[in-house]
C-alpha positions as CSV (number, residue, x, y, z in Angstrom):
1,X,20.3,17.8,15.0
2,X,20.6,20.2,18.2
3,X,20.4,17.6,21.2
4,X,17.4,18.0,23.5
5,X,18.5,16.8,27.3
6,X,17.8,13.4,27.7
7,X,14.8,12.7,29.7
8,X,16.4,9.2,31.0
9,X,19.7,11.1,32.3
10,X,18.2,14.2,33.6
11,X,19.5,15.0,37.6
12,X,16.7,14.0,39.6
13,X,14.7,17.0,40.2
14,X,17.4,19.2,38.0
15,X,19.5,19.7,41.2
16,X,23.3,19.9,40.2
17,X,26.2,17.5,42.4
18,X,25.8,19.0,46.0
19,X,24.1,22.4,44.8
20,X,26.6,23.3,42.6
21,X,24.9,24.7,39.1
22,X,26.5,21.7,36.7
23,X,27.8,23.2,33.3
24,X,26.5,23.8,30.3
25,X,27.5,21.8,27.1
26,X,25.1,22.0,24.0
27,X,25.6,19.3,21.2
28,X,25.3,18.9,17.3
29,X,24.4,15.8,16.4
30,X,25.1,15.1,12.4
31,X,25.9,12.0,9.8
32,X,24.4,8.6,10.1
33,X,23.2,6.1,12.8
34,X,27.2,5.4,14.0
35,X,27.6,8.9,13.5
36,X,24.5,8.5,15.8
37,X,26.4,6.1,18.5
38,X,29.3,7.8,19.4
39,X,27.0,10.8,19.8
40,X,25.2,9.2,22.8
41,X,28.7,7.8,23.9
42,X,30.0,11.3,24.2
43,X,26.5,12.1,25.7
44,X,26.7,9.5,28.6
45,X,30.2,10.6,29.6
46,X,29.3,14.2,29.9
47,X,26.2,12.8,32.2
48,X,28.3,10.4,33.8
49,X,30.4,13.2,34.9
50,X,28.4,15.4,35.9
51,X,27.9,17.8,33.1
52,X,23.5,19.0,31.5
53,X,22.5,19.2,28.1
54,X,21.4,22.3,26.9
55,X,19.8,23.7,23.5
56,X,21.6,27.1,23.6
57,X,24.7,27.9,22.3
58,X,25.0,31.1,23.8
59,X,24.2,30.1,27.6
60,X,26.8,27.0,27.3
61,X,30.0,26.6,28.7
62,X,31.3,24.6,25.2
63,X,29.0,23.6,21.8
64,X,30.2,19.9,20.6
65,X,29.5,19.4,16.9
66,X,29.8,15.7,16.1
67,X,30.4,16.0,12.1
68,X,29.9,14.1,9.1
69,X,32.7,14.2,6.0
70,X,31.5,11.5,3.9
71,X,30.2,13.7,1.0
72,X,31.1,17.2,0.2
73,X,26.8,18.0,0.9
74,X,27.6,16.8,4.4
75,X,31.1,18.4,4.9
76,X,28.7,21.9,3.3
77,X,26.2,20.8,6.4
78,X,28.8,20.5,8.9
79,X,30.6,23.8,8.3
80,X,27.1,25.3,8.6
81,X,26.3,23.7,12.1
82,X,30.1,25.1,13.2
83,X,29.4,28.7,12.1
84,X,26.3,28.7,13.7
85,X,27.7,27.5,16.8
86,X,30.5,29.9,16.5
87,X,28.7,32.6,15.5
88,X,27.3,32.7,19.4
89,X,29.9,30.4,21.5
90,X,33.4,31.0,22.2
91,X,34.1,27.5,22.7
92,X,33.8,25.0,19.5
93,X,34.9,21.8,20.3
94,X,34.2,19.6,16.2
95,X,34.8,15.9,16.2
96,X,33.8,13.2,14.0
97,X,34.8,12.2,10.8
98,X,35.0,15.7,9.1
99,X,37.4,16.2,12.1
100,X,39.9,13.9,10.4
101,X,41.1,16.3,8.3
102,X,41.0,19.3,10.2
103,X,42.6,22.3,7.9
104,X,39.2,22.0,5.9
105,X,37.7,23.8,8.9
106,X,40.4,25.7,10.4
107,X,40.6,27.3,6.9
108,X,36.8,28.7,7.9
109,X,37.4,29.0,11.5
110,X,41.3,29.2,12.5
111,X,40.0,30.3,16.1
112,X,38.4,26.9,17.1
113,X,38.6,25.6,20.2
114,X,39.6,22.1,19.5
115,X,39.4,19.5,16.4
116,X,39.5,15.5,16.9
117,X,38.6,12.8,14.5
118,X,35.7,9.8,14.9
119,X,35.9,8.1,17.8
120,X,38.1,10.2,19.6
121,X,36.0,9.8,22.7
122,X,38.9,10.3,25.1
123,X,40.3,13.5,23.3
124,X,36.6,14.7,23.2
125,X,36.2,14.8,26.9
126,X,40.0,17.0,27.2
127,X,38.7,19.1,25.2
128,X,35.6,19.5,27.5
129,X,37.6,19.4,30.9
130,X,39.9,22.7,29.0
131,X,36.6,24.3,28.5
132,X,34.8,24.0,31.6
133,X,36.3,21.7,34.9
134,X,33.7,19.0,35.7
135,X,31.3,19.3,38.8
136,X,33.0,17.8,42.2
137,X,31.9,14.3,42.8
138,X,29.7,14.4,40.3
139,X,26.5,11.7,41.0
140,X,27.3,8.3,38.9
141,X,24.2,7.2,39.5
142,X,22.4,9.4,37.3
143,X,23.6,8.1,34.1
144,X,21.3,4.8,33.5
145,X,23.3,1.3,33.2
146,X,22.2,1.5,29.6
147,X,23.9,5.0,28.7
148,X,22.2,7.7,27.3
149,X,20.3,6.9,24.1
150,X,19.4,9.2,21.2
151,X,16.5,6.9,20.2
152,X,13.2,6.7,21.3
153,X,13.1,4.1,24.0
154,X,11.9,1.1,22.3
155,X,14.6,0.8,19.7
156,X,18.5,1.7,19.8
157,X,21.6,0.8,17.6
158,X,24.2,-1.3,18.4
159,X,27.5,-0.9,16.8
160,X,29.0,-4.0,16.4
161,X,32.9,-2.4,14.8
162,X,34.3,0.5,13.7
163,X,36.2,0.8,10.5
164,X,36.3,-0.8,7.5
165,X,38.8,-3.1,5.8
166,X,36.9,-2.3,2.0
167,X,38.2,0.4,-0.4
168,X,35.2,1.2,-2.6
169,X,36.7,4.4,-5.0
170,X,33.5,6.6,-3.6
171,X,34.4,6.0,-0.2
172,X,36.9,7.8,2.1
173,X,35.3,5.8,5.3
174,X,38.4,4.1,5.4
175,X,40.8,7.1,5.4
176,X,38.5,8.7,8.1
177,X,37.5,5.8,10.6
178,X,40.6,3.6,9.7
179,X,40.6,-0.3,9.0
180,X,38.2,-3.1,10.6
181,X,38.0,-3.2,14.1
182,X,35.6,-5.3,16.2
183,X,34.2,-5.5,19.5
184,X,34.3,-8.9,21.4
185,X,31.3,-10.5,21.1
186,X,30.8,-10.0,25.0
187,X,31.3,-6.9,24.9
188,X,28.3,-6.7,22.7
189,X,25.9,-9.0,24.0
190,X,26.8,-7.3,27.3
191,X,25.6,-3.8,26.0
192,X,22.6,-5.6,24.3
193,X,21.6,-7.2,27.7
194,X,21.4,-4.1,29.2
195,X,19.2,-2.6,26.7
196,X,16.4,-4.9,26.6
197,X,16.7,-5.0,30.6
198,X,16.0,-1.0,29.8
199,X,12.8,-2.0,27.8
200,X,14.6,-1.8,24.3
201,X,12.3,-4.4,21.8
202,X,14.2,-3.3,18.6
203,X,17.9,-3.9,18.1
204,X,19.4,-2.5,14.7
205,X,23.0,-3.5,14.7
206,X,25.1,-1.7,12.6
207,X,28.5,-1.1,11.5
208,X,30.9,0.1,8.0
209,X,30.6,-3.8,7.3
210,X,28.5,-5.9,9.6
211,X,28.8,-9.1,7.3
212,X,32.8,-8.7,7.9
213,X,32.6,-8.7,11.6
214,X,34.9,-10.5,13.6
215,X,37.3,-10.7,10.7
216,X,40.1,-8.9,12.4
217,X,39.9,-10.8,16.0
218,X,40.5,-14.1,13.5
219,X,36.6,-14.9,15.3
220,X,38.1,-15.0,18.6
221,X,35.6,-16.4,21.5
222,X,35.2,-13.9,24.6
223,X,32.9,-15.2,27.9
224,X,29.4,-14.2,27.9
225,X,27.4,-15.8,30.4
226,X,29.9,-18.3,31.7
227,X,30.0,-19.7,27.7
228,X,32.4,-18.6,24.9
229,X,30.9,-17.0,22.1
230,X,33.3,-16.5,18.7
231,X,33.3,-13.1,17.3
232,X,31.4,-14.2,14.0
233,X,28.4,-12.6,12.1
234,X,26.2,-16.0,12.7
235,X,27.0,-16.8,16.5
236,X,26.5,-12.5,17.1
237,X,23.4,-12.4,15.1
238,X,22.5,-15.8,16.9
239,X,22.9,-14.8,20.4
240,X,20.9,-11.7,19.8
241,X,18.1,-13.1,18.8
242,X,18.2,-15.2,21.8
243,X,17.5,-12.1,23.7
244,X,13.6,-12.0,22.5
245,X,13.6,-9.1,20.6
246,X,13.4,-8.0,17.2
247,X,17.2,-7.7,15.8
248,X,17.3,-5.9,12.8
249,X,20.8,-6.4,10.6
250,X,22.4,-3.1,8.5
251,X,24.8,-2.4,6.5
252,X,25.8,-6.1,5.1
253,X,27.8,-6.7,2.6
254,X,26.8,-9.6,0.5
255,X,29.4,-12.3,1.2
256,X,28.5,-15.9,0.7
257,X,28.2,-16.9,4.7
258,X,25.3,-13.9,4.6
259,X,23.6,-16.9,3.3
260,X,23.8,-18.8,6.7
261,X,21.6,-15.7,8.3
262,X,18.9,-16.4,6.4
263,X,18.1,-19.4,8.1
264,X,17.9,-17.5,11.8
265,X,15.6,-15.1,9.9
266,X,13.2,-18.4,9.0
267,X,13.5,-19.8,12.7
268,X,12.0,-16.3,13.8
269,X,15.3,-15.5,15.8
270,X,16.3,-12.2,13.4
271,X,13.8,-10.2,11.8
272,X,13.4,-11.2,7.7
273,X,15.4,-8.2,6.9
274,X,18.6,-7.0,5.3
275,X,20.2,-3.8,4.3
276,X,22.8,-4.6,1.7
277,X,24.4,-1.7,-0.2
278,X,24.5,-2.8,-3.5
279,X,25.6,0.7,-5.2
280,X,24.9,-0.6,-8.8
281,X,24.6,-3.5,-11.1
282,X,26.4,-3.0,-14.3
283,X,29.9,-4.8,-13.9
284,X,32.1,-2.3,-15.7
285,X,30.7,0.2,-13.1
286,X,30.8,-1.9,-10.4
287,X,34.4,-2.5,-11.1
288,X,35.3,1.5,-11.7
289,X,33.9,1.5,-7.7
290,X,35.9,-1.5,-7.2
291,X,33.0,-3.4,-5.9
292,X,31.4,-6.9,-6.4
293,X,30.8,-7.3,-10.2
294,X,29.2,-10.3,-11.1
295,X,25.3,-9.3,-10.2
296,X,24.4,-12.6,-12.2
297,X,25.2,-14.7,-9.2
298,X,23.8,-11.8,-7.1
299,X,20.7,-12.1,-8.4
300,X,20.2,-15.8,-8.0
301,X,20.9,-15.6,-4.3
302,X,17.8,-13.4,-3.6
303,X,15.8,-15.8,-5.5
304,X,17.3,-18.1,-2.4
305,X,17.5,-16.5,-0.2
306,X,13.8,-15.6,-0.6
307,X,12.7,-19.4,-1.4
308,X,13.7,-20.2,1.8
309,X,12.6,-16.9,3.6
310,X,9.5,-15.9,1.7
311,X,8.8,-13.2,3.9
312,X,12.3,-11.2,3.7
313,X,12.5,-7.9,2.9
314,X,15.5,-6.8,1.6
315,X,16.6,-3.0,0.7
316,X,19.3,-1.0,-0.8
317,X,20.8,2.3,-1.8
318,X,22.7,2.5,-5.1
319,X,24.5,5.5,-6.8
320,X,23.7,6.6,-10.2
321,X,25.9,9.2,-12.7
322,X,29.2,7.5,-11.1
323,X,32.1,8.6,-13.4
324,X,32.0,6.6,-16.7
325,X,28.2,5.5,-16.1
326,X,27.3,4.8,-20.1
327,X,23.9,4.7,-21.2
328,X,23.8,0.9,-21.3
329,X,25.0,0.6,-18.0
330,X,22.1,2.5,-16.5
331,X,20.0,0.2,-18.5
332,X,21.3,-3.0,-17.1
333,X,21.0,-1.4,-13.7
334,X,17.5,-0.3,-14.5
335,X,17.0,-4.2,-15.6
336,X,18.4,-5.4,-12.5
337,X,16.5,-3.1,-10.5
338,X,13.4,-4.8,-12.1
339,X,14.6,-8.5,-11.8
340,X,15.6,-7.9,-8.3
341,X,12.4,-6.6,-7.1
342,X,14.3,-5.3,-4.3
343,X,11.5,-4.0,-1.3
344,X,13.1,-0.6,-0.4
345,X,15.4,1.4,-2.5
346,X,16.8,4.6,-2.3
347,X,19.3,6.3,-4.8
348,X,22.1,8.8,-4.5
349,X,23.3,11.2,-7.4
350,X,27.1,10.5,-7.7
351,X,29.1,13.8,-5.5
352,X,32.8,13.2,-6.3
353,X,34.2,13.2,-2.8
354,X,37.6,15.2,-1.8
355,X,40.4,12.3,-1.4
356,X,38.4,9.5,-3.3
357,X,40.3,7.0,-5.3
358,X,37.7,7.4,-8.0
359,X,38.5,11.0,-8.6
360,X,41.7,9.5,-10.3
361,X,40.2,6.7,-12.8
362,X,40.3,9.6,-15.7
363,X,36.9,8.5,-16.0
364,X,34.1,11.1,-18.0
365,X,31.9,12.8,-15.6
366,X,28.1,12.9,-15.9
367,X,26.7,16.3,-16.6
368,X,23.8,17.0,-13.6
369,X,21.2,16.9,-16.3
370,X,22.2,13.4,-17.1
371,X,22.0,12.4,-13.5
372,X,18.6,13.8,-12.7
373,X,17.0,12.1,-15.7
374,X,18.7,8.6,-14.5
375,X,18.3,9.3,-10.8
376,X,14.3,10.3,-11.9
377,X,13.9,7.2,-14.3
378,X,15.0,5.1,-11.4
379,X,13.3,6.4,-8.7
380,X,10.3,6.5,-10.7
381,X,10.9,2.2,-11.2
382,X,11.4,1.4,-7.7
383,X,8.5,3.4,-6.6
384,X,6.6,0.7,-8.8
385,X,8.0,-1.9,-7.5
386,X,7.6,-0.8,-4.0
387,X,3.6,0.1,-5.1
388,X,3.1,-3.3,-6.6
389,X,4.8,-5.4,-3.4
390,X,2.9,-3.9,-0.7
391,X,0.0,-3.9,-2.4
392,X,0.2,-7.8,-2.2
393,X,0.5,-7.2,1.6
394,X,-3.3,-5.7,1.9
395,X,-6.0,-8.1,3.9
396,X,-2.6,-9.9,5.6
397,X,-2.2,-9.3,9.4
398,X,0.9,-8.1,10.3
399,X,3.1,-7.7,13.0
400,X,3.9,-4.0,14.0
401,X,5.6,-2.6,16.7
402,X,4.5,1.0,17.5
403,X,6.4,4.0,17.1
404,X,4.2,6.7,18.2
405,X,0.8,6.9,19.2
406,X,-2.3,8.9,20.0
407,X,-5.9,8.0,22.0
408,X,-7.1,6.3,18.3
409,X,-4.6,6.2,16.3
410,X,-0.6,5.2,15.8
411,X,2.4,4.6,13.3
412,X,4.4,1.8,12.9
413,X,6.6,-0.2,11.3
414,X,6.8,-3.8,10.4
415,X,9.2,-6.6,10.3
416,X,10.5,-5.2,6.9
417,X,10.7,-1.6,8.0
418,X,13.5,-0.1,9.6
419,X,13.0,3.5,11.1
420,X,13.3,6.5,9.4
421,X,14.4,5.2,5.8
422,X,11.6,3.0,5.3
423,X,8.2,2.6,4.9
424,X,5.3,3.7,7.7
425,X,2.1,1.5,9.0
426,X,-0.8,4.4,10.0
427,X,-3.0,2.6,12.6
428,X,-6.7,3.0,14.0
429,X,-7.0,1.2,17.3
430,X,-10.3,0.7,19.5
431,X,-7.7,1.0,22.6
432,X,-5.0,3.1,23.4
433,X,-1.5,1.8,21.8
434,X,1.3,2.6,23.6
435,X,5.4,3.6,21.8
436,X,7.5,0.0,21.7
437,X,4.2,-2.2,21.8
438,X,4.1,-4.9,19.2
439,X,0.6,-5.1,17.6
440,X,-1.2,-7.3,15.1
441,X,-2.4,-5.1,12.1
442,X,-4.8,-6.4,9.3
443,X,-4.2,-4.2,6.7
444,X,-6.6,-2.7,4.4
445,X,-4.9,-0.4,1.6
446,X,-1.9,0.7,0.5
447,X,0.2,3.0,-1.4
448,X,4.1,3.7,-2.8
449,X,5.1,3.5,0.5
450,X,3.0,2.8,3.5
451,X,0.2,0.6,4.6
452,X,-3.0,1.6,6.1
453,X,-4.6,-1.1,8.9
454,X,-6.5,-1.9,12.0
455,X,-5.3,-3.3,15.0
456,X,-7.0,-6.3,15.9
């Protein structure tokens, strides 16, 4: 994603610091959401300092690309972005997490500017200041208290920690981004505040392992408000939703205190929602990834968890063709899949990944064939689940907050769709609906993936 200039941190009429023409810096923006949020860190320090956005490589004074290693299909992606930013700038500056093993790229490009891994905010902005010396007395006050966001205004996501303290054998997050590490709580709510002051109604918190937060600070308390406030999945999630906004949760792993959420989600205080990568079912494979294996017990907390919240959506990615992946396993997962009536699903075919633990279990590989029938076959099972639950949804009003919108019409989301990975509502309105409102929808049909409704 080439970075438009944000509207909300553009110089007020364009004019540079004290007539000066402000450089130049165009930016790459790849990976996922946290991929997403140190993006529009990076972003706001360039404002903060002075510095525009622009679009064109050529007519910039440096091209950022913020890059994403996770699979060797995103590394592919990310080599692509660089040569195309090469290919007409002088001046490559990479970061991110593909940056954390930087021969891979100067192997393609041994003439790059500068390579630093995620998070490397600080490093970032040398590299920037090598390139091209900041604007004198450069106006602060154009960057908004909120920082720039990459999001439309009425949701952003807040990253609660970096790192992760897991060591899944598909996974090289922790080799890349390092262990666990969490923000204070203040710190949080702090940045939160300031968002919803900004007109934010949609927080989607995210991290590697949002369940685990806190774990590293031993739930230390830090002063919000002139109150403490420990660093703990159940107090975070619980002060957020005192801020009177939907808070949406990503990314949890399914430990037993997840179970203590679902009671906020009742009270109304955190949307009915979770994003829990479960990756597969069948235990023998679920061990091979070195993940949670017994999907009995698994199993029997959604049937709680939804007793107690019956309106909870709950979605999931898993992986099928891992290494070893027998026939029979693929069949439990499939009857998992169908027990678990899971709202959202999505499904990757397995990519061994360069420096992965599982690339050493000796384990058979799947032929592709073999993966596109299973990844099909699945797909093809969760798309009738999916069919089947929101068809169960038609003549209910539902809440909907607006994503965009036209004189008659809009699309939306509700309280158990996230943005851009789940499910749309399409809208007719008698009045004009405007992006961020929340509306009540009745809704009158259906299909695999959307709902089709009325504002009333």
């Amino acid at each position: 994603m080439i970075l438009d200039p944000p509207p909300s941190a553009a110089a007020p009429g364009g004019d540079a610091p004290r007539g000066a023409a402000a450089p130049k810096i165009a930016f790459v923006s790849l990976g996922c959401p946290k991929a997403l949020v140190d993006s529009e860190q990076i972003i706001s320090r360039l404002r903060a300092e002075g510095y525009e956005l622009t679009k064109s490589y050529d007519g910039a004074a440096a091209v950022i690309v913020n890059t994403c290693g996770f699979l060797d299909s995103a590394k592919a992606e990310s080599l692509a972005a660089i040569g195309a930013a090469a290919a007409e700038n002088g001046k490559i500056i990479v970061t991110g997490c593909m940056g954390a093993e930087p021969e891979s790229i100067e192997t393609r490009f041994p003439n790059i500017f500068s390579i630093t891994g995620p998070q490397a905010f600080e490093s970032v902005m040398q590299a920037v200041h090598a390139a091209v010396a900041p604007p004198h007395d450069p106006l602060f006050d154009l960057l908004p208290a909120q920082g720039v966001k990459l999001t439309p205004r009425h949701y952003a996501y807040l990253k609660i920690s970096e790192g992760c303290n897991n060591r899944c054998s598909f996974c090289i997050i922790p080799k890349l981004r390092g262990d666990l590490v969490s923000r204070p709580a203040a710190d949080i709510l702090r940045e939160a505040e300031k968002l919803v002051a900004a007109g934010v109604k949609e927080l989607l918190v995210i991290s590697q392992d949002t369940s685990a937060y806190g774990l590293d600070l031993r739930y230390a308390e830090s002063v919000f408000h002139d109150r403490a406030v420990r660093a703990k999945f159940i107090d975070l999630a619980r002060e957020l939703g005192s801020l009177g906004v939907w808070v949406r949760l990503h990314y949890v792993y399914p430990y037993p205190h997840v179970d203590d959420v679902i009671e906020l989600m009742t009270s109304g205080l955190v949307l009915p929602y979770l994003d829990i990568p479960f990756q597969h079912a069948s235990p023998s494979v679920l061990r091979a990834m070195k993940r949670p294996g017994d999907q009995e017990k698994t199993l029997e907390r959604i049937k709680r968890w939804r007793s107690i919240c019956p309106d909870l959506s709950i979605r999931s990615t898993f992986i099928v063709g891992f290494p070893g992946e027998t026939e029979a396993d693929f069949e439990f997962l499939m009857n998992w899949l169908g027990e678990a009536k899971l709202d959202r699903v999505g499904a990757f075919k397995y990519e061994p990944v360069e420096g992965a633990a599982a690339n050493g279990l000796g384990l058979p590989h799947i032929e592709p064939q073999t993966q596109d029938i299973r990844y099909r076959r699945f797909m093809e099972q969760a798309q009738a689940v999916s069919t089947r639950k929101l068809k169960d949804k038609v003549g209910k009003r539902l809440s909907v907050i607006v994503d965009e919108a036209s004189p008659r019409a809009a699309e939306g989301r509700t309280k158990g769709d996230a943005p851009e990975i789940d499910g749309k509502v399409h809208i007719v309105s008698r009045r004009p609906l405007r992006a961020g409102e929340i509306v009540s929808v009745k809704i009158e049909r259906s299909d695999a993936y959307d709902l089709y409704g009325t504002a009333v």
